[in-house]
Structure formats: C-alpha cells, structure tokens
C-alpha positions as a LaTeX table, in Angstrom:
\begin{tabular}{lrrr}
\hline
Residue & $x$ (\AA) & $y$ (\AA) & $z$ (\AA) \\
\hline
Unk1 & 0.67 & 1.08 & $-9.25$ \\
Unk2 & $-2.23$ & 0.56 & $-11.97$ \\
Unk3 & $-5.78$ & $-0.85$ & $-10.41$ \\
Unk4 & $-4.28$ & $-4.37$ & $-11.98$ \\
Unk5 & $-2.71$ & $-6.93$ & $-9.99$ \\
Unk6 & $-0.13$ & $-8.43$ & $-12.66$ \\
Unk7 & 0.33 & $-11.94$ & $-11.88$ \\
Unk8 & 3.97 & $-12.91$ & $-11.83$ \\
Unk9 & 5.24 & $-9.20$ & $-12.18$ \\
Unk10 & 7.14 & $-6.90$ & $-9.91$ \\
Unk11 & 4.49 & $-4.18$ & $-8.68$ \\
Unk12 & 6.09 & $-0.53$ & $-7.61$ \\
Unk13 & 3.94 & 0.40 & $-4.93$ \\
Unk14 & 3.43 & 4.50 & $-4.18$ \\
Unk15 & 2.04 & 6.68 & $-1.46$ \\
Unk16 & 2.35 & 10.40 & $-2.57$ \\
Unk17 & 1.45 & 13.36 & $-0.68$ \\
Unk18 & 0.37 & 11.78 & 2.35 \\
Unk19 & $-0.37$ & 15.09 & 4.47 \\
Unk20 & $-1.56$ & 14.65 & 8.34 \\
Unk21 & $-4.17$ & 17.45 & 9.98 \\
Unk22 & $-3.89$ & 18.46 & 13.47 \\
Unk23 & $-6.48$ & 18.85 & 15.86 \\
Unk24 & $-6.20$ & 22.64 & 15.36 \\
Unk25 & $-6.88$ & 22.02 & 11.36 \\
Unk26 & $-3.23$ & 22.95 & 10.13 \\
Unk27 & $-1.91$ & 20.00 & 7.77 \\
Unk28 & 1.99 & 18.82 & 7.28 \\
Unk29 & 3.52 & 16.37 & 5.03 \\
Unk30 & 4.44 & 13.00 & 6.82 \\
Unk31 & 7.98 & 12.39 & 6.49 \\
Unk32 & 8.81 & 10.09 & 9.87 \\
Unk33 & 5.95 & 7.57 & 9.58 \\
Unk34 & 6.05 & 3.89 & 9.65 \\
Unk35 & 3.65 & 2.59 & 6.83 \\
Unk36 & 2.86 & $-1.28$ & 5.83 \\
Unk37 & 1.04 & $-2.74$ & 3.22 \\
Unk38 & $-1.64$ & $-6.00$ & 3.57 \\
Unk39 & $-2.72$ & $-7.88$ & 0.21 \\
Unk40 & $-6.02$ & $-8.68$ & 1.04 \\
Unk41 & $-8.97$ & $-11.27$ & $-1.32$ \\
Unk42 & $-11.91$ & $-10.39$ & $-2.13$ \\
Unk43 & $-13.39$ & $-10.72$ & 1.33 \\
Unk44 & $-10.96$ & $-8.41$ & 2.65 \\
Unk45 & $-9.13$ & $-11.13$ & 4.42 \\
Unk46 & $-5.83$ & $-11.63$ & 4.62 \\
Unk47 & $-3.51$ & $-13.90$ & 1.91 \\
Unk48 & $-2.56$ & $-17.66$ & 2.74 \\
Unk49 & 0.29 & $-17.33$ & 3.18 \\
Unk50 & 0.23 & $-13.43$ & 4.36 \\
Unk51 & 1.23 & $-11.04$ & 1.55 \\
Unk52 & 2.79 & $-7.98$ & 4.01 \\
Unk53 & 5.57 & $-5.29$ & 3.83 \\
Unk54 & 6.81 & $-1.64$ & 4.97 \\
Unk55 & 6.87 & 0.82 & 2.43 \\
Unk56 & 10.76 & 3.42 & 2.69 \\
Unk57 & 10.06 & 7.05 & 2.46 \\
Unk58 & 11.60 & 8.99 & $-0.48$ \\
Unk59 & 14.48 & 11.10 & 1.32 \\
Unk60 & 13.65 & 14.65 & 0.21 \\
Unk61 & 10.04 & 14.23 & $-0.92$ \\
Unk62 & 6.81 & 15.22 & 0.58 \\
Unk63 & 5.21 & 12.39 & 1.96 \\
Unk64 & 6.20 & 9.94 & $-0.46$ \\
Unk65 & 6.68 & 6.41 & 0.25 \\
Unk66 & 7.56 & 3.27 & $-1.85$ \\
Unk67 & 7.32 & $-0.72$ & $-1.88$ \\
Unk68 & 7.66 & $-3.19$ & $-4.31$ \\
Unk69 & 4.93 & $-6.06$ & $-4.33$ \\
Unk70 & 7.45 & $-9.28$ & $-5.52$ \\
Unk71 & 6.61 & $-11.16$ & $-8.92$ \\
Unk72 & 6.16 & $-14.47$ & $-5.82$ \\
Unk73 & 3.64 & $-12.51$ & $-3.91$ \\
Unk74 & 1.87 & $-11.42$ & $-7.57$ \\
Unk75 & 2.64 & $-15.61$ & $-8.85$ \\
Unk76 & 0.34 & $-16.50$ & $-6.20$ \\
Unk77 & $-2.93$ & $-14.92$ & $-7.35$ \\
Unk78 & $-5.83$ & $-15.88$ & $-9.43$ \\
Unk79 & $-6.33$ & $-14.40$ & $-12.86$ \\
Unk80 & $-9.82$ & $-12.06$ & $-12.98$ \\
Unk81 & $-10.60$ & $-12.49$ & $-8.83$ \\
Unk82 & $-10.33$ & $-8.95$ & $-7.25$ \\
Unk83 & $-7.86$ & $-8.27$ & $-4.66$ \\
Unk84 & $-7.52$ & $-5.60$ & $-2.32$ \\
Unk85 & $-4.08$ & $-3.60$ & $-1.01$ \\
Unk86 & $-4.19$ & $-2.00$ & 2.65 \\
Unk87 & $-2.06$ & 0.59 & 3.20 \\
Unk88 & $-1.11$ & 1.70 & 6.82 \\
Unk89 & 0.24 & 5.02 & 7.81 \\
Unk90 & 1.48 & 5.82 & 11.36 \\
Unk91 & 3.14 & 8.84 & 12.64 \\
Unk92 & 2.84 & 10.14 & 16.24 \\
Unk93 & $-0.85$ & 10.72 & 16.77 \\
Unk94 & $-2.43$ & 9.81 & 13.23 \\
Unk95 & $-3.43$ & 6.83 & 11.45 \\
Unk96 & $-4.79$ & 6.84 & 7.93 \\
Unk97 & $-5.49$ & 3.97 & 5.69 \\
Unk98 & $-5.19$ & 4.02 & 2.29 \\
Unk99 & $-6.78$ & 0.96 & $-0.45$ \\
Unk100 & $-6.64$ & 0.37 & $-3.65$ \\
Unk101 & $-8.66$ & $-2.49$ & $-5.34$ \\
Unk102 & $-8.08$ & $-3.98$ & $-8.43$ \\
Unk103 & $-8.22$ & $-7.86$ & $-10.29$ \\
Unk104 & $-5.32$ & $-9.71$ & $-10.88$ \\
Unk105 & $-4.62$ & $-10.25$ & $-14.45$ \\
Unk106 & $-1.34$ & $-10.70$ & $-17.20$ \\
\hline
\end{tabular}
C-alpha cells in the first residue's frame, strides 16, 4: 500500500517479513499469527463508524500477510486530512504493531 489513502479505491494492504525475537535473541518468521488492522484520524482515534479487519497469511511465504481496505471504507474519508492504519500482530508470546500514515487523496 502507497502512504496515500485513495478515496473510493480498493487498497491491498501488506505485512512482509514480519520476524518475532525470542527472549534468548534468535528470530523466526511468523506464520500462525492473528493480525488486524484499525483506520485511525488524525488524532489517532478510531473511524465513525469503525474501519477494522484481519489480514490472511500468504500460505508458503515468510511472514506475509494481506487485507484489502474496501473502496466504502476509502469513500468515507476526507480528501488532504491524514489518516493513520494500525496494524496488530499476535502470535503466542509477541505483539508488534505496525503504522503507516498517509492523507487521503484521488
């Protein structure tokens, strides 16, 4: 996904890589997690109504997970007003977060 929010556009939403470290240092790919996705304003707050979804892991990839952000999630912003996306990964023991921040624009 670009650092644009396209109003009225499907968005293809992608985690790559995401790697986990273990108390003893050694890192693995995350291949079992459950990860969601916020759209957040400008404040960091959440959508009215609530913009939310689970992004699917990529069967056979290293860490990589996928969503699509709807063209009716992406209708409902305002052109030029920055937005923010919240990305949640889960899986056993860790918890990252991942954001990207970007206006919305056509």
């Amino acid at each position: 996904m670009s650092s644009v929010f396209h109003i009225d556009s499907d968005e293809l939403i992608v985690l790559d890589g995401v790697i986990g470290t273990a108390v003893d240092g050694t890192t693995a790919y995350l291949n079992t997690a459950t990860v969601t996705w916020e759209l957040l304003d400008k404040n960091r707050q959440p959508l009215s109504p609530p913009a939310t979804g689970t992004l699917t892991y990529v069967a056979g990839s290293n860490g990589k997970y996928t969503a699509e952000l709807d063209a009716a999630i992406t209708a409902m912003l305002t052109r030029l007003a920055p937005y923010f996306l919240k990305a949640l990964v889960v899986q056993g023991g860790y918890r990252r977060t991942f954001w990207l921040s970007g206006p919305a624009d056509y």
